[in-house]
TORBA-969288 format. One record per residue (C-alpha): residue in one letter; x, y, z. Coordinates in steps of 0.02 Angstrom, whole numbers, padded with zeros to 5 digits, always signed. Last residue first. Layout:
N
AXYZ/...
END
This chain:
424
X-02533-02853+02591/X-02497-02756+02463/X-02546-02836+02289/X-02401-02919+02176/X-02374-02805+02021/X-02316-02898+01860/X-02452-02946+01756/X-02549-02770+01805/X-02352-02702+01736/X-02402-02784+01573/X-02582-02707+01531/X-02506-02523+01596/X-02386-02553+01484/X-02522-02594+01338/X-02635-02464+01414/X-02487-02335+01413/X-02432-02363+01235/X-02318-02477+01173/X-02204-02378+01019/X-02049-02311+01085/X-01936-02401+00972/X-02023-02564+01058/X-01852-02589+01123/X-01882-02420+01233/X-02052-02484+01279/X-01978-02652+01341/X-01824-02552+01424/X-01967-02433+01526/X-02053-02581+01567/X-01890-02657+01658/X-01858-02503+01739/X-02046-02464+01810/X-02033-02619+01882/X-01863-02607+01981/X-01932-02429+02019/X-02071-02554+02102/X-01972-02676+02193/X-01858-02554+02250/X-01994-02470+02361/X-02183-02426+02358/X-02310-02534+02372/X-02404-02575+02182/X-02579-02586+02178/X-02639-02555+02013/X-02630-02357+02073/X-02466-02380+02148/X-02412-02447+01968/X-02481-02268+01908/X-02404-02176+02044/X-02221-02241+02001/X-02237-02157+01823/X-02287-02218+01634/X-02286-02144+01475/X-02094-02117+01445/X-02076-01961+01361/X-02000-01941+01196/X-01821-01876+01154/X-01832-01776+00986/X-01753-01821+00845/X-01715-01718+00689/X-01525-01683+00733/X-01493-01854+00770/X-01595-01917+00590/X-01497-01801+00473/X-01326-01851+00570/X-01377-02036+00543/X-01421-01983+00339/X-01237-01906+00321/X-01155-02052+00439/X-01238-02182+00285/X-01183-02086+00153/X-00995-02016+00221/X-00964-02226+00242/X-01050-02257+00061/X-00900-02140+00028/X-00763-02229+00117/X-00812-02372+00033/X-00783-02297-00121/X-00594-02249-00041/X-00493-02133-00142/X-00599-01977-00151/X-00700-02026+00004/X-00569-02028+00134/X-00610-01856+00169/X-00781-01882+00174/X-00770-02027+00296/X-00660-01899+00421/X-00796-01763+00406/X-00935-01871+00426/X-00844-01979+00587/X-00820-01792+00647/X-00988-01759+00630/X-01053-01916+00708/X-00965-01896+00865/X-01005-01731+00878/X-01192-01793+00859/X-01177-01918+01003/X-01102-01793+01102/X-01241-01676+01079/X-01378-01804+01087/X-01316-01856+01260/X-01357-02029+01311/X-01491-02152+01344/X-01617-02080+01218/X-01480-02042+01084/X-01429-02219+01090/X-01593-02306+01088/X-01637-02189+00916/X-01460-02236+00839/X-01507-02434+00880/X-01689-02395+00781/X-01617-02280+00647/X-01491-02420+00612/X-01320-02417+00655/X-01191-02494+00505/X-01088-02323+00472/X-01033-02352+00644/X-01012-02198+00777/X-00908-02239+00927/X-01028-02215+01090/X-01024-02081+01172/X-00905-02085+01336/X-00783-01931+01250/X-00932-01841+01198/X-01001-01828+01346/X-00831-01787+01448/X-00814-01639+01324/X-00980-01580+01319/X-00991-01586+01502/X-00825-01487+01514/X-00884-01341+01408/X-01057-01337+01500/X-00971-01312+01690/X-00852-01189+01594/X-00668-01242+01570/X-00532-01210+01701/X-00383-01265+01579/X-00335-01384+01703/X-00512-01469+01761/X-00538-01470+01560/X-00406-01572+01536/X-00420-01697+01683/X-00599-01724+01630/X-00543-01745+01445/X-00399-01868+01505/X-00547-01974+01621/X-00665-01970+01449/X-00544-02035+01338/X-00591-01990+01162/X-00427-01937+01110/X-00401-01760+01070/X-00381-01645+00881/X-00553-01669+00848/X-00628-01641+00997/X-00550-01469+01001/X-00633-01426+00819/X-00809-01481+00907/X-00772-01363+01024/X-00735-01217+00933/X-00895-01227+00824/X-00885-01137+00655/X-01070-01153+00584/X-01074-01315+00485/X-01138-01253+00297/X-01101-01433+00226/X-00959-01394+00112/X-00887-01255+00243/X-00890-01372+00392/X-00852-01516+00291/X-00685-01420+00249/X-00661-01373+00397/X-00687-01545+00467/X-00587-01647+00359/X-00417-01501+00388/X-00451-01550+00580/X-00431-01706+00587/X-00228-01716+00538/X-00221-01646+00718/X-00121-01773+00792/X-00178-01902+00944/X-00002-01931+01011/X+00040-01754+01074/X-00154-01684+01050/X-00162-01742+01257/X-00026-01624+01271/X-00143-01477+01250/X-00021-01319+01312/X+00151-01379+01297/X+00083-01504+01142/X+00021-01330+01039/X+00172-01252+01068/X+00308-01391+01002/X+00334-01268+00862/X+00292-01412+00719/X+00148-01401+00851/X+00091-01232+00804/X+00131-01232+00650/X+00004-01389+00608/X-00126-01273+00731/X-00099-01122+00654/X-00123-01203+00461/X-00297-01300+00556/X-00369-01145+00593/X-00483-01121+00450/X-00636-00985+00480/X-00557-00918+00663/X-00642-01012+00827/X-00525-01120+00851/X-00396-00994+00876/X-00532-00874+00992/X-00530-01047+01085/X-00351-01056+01116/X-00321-00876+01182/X-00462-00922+01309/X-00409-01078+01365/X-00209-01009+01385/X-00291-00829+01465/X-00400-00975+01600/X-00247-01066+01624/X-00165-00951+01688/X+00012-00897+01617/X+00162-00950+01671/X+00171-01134+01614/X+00185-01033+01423/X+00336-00950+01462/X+00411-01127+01416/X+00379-01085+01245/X+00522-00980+01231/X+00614-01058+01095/X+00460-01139+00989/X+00373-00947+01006/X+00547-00869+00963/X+00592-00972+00805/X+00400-00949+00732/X+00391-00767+00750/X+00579-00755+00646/X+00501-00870+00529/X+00347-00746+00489/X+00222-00894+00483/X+00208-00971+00304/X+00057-00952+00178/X-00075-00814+00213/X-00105-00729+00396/X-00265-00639+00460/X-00370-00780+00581/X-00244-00894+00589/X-00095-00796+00609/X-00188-00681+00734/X-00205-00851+00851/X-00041-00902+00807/X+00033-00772+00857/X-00078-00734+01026/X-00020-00899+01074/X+00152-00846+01087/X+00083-00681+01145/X+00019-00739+01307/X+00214-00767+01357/X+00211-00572+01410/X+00355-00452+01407/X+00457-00607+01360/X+00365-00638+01174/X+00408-00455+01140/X+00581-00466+01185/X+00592-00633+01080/X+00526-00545+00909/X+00633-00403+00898/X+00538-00260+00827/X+00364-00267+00805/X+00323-00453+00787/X+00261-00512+00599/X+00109-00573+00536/X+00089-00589+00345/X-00069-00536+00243/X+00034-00445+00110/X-00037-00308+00119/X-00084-00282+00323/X+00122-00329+00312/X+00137-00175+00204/X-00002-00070+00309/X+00092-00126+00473/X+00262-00044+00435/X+00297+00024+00620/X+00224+00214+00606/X+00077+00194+00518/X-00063+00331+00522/X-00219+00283+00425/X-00333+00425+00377/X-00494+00392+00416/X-00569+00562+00443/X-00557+00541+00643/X-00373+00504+00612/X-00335+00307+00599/X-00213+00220+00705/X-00120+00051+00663/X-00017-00039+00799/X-00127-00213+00758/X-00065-00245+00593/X+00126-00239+00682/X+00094-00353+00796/X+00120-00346+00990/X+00113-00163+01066/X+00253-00062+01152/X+00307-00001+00967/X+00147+00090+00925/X+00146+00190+01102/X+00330+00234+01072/X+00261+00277+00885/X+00124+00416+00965/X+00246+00477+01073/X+00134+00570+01202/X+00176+00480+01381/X+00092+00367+01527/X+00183+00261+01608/X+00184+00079+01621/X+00209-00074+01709/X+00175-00227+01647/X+00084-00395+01686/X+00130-00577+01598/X+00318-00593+01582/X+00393-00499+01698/X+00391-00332+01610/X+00437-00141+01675/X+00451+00031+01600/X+00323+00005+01461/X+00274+00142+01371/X+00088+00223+01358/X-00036+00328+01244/X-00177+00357+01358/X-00325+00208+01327/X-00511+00241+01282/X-00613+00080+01231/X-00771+00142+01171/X-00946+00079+01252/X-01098+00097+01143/X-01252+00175+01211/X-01248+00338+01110/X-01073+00381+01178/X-00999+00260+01330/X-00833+00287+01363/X-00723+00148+01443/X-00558+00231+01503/X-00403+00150+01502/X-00242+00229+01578/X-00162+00057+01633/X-00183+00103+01813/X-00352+00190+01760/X-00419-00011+01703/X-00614+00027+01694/X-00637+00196+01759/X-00820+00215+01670/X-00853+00377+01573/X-01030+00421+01517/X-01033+00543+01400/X-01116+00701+01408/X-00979+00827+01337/X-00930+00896+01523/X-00928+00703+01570/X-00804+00634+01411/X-00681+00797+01453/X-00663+00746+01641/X-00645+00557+01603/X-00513+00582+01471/X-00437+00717+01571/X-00438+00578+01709/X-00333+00450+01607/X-00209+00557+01559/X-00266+00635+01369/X-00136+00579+01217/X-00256+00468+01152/X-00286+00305+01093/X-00454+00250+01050/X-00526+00078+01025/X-00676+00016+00919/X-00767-00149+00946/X-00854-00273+00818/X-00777-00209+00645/X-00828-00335+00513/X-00696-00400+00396/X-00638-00301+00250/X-00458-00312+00289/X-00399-00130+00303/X-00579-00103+00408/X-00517-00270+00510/X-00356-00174+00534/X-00405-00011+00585/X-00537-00076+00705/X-00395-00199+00793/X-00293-00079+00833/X-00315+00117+00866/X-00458+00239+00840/X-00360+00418+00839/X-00366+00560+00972/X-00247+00707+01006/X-00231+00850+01129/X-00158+01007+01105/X-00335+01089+01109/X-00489+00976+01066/X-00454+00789+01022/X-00516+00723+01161/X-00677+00827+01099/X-00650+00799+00927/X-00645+00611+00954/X-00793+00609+01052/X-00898+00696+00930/X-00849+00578+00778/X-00886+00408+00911/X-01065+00495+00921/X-01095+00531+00750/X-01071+00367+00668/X-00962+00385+00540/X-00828+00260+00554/X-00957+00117+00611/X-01029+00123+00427/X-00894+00030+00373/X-00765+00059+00227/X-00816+00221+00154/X-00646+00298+00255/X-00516+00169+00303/X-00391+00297+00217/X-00237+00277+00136/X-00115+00417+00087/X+00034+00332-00025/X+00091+00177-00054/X+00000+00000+00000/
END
């Protein structure tokens, strides 16, 4: 990219009358203001802007100050950092005072405030996320982002291992951002430092590792980050149940994903990189601190049964009733993914794909019935309470489950009056 360029006419967002107004107003006097970061590069990219950031040259407070004499609403979010959340027109902007690191230890950092706009560029990770843009648009590039922006290639601002050891985060962060924005090969210099220092990884939480991770696996194909990631030896540090697994998986899914119209699912990508082994994916998500729902799924899908291109309707219609239909149709995705894949040199690969296609069809279809019966019906034919009867109810429950659901409640009702023996 030569010359002026401008993220001008390339999102409504730019224009929007409240963000204008509170850019001129940190803006006013010897002050400056510009949008900063991720804004100005998804606008460079043509992908969807989801939250703007400011920089400016305001302290903290005189953010605050000016934001409340104009009518904003200014929240004190992270002042020690000099960020400001403003809220204009009922959307919350990002407001941070231009800043330079004084002291790293690897995951927090001390800073102080300043007004060198490329000190401010310099202190941050990527170079096509230290972009600013005036209020009219005009980008502002002071570490060679808009070439890199250009030729879609992620690169560390400056010297690649003193960024990585001002916070170990960012090994993950590089992959992450090279999955989402980068083309071909990782920057090789990148790549070198995160497979040197990936030790700095046992550092950092394990919720910043889970979350980093799933914003990866969330991105439209990230199965190039995750084959760098462990030729890098990263991706076993963090998830070294993948070690002996591999992650081969993945490419089938993506592409069945797009093929089929799959919506990206960052879960269903993990499972398909992991054994199912439902005491390692308990132990896994204990460590990485997963939700409550995020390590059901997991466990779920890791007890499942194995999906057979061979199971009937009827034996696929038991299973989802006794377990969870979520795991069981994970399970039958991937198997889907991996038959199609197989497919082109494999014809019995493909009747494979045919027959998980149609199972998938039916799990996503079916709906759990309700068993008819209940413990105060057999009371009612004379039935006392106890083991005996939920022993009962049990075994009439698996005759109207091998029925494929279909005895009524008189004909149950008909075999439990067989069955009950009369208080006394």
């Amino acid at each position: 990219m030569s010359g002026t360029v401008s993220i001008a006419g390339r999102g409504d967002w730019l224009a929007d009358e409240h963000l204008q107004r509170l850019l001129a107003v940190l803006g006013e006097g010897d002050e400056q203001a510009r949008i900063a970061g991720g804004a100005v590069r998804n606008a460079l990219l043509g992908q969807p802007v989801a939250d703007v950031d400011i920089a400016t040259t305001n302290p903290p407070r005189e953010t605050m100050r000016r934001a409340e004499a104009a009518g904003f609403k200014a929240v004190p979010t992270g002042l020690d950092h000099g960020t400001v959340t403003i809220v204009a027109g009922g959307r919350p902007f990002e407001v941070t005072t231009l800043r330079a690191d004084i002291e790293t230890d690897g995951r927090h950092a001390r800073v102080a405030f300043g007004r060198d706009w490329k000190a401010d560029a310099e202190r941050r990770d990527f170079t096509i996320n230290a972009l600013y843009a005036e209020a009219d648009g005009t980008v502002v590039d002071l570490v060679g982002g808009l070439a890199d922006i250009e030729a879609r290639r992620l690169r560390f601002i400056g010297d690649a291992e003193a960024r990585i050891r001002e916070d170990y985060l960012r090994i993950l962060r590089f992959f992450r951002f090279f999955a989402w924005y980068g083309h071909g090969r990782p920057d090789g210099e990148g790549l070198k430092a995160c497979a040197r220092l990936k030790e700095g990884l046992d550092r950092l939480s394990a919720e910043r590792v889970w979350a980093e991770l799933k914003k990866l696996l969330s991105a439209p194909d990230p199965s190039r980050a995750l084959l760098w990631m462990r030729q890098a030896g990263v991706l076993s540090r963090i998830l070294p149940e993948s070690e002996k697994w591999g992650v081969d998986a993945i490419h089938a899914l993506v592409r069945a994903e797009a093929d089929l119209g799959w919506p990206a699912d960052a879960m269903l990508r993990l499972e398909a990189i992991l054994p199912p082994d439902a005491v390692r994916m308990k132990e896994l998500a204990k460590r990485m601190r997963m939700s409550r729902t995020e390590a059901d799924r997991l466990v779920q899908w890791a007890l499942a049964p194995v999906a057979r291109p061979d199971t009937g309707e009827g034996a696929l219609a038991r299973q989802l009733y006794a377990g969870e239909a979520q795991a069981i149709t994970d399970r039958l995705r991937l198997a889907l993914s991996g038959a199609r894949a197989r497919a082109a040199e494999d014809d019995k690969a493909l009747v494979e794909a045919g027959n998980f296609a149609r199972q998938l069809g039916f799990a996503l279809k079916w709906r759990k019935p309700e068993f008819p019966l209940k413990g105060s019906d057999l009371k009612g034919l004379g039935a006392a309470p106890g083991p005996e009867l939920g022993a009962l109810l049990k075994r009439l429950e698996q005759d109207w489950i091998a029925s494929g659901f279909a005895l009524g409640r008189d004909a149950l009702l008909e075999r439990a009056a067989g069955e009950v023996r009369p208080r006394l």
